[in-house]
VEXTIVEX-673234 format. One record per residue (C-alpha): residue in three letters; x, y, z. Coordinates in steps of 0.2 Angstrom, whole numbers, plus 5000, padded with zeros to 4 digits. Layout:
BEGIN
ALAXYZ...
***
This chain:
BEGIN
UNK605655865557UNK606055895538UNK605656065539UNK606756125553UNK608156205544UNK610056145549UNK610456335543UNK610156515541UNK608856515556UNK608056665564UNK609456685579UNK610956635567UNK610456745554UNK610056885567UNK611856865574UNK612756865555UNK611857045551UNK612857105568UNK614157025562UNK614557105544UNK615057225554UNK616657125557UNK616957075540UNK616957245535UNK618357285547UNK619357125538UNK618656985548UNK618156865536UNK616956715539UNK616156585530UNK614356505533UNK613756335537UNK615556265533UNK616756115541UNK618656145540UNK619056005548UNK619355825546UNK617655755548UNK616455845534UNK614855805540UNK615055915556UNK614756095551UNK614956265561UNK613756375558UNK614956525558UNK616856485553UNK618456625555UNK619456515545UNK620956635549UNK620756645567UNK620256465567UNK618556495577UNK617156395574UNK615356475581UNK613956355584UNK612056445588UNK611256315596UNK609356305598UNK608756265616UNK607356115611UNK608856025599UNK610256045610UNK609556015628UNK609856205634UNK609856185653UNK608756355655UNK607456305641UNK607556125636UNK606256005636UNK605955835632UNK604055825624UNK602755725634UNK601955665620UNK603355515613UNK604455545628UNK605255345623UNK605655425608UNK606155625608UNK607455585627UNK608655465618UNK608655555601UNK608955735610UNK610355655622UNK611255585607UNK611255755599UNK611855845616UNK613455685613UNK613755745596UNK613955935601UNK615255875615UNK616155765602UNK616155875585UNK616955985601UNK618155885606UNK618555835589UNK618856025584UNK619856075597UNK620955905594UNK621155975576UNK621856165584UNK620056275582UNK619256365596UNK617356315598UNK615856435605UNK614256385608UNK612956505607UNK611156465616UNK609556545605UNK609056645616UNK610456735620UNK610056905613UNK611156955595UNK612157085601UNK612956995618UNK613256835607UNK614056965595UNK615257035610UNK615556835614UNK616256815597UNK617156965599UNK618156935613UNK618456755606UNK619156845592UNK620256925603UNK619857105595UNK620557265606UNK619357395601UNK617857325600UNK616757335586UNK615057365595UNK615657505602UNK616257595587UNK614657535581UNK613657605594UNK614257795592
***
């Protein structure tokens, strides 16, 4: 489990590429960062101005209800350790939203470019981006 990275993984760092986009057009975000009270919870993506905080959740890690599984091999040990993290995602949640930020969670498997619009209209942007983008 050492080896699994807390950050800069292959859906998140497809999602930020899409995302420069936005910073280019004066949306600025910060990476792998906690602006809130309790410092050992971190967002994967942060608009600090628009207090949004992004999450990309993998689907084995945080229990996805398409694609989560609980291994077969040391069932007695991988169901309580992936329930508790499932409980942590709801409380660094409700502990955000306490504090005044907007969360989204983002499954994996949720292709770049909708999770990309999902952050957009959580932004609150009118012309959207992708389509500018697009032409």
């Amino acid at each position: 489990m050492r080896s699994n990275r807390h950050r800069d993984t292959k859906p998140e760092l497809a999602i930020r590429r899409l995302l420069h986009m936005l910073h280019m057009r004066g949306y600025r975000y910060r990476v792998d960062f906690a602006p809130w009270s309790n410092k050992r919870r971190r967002a994967d993506i942060v608009f600090t101005r628009r207090r949004l905080a992004v999450f990309i959740d993998g689907c084995f890690w945080h229990g996805c209800p398409e694609h989560g599984t609980v291994p077969v091999s040391h069932a007695d040990y991988w169901e309580p350790k992936l329930v508790k993290n499932r409980e942590r995602d709801a409380e660094t949640t409700a502990m955000a939203e306490a504090e005044g930020w907007r969360v989204l969670r983002i499954w994996e498997h949720v292709p770049p470019e909708e999770a990309v619009r999902l952050v957009i209209r959580e932004l609150g942007d009118p012309g959207s981006a992708l389509r500018e983008r697009e032409e």
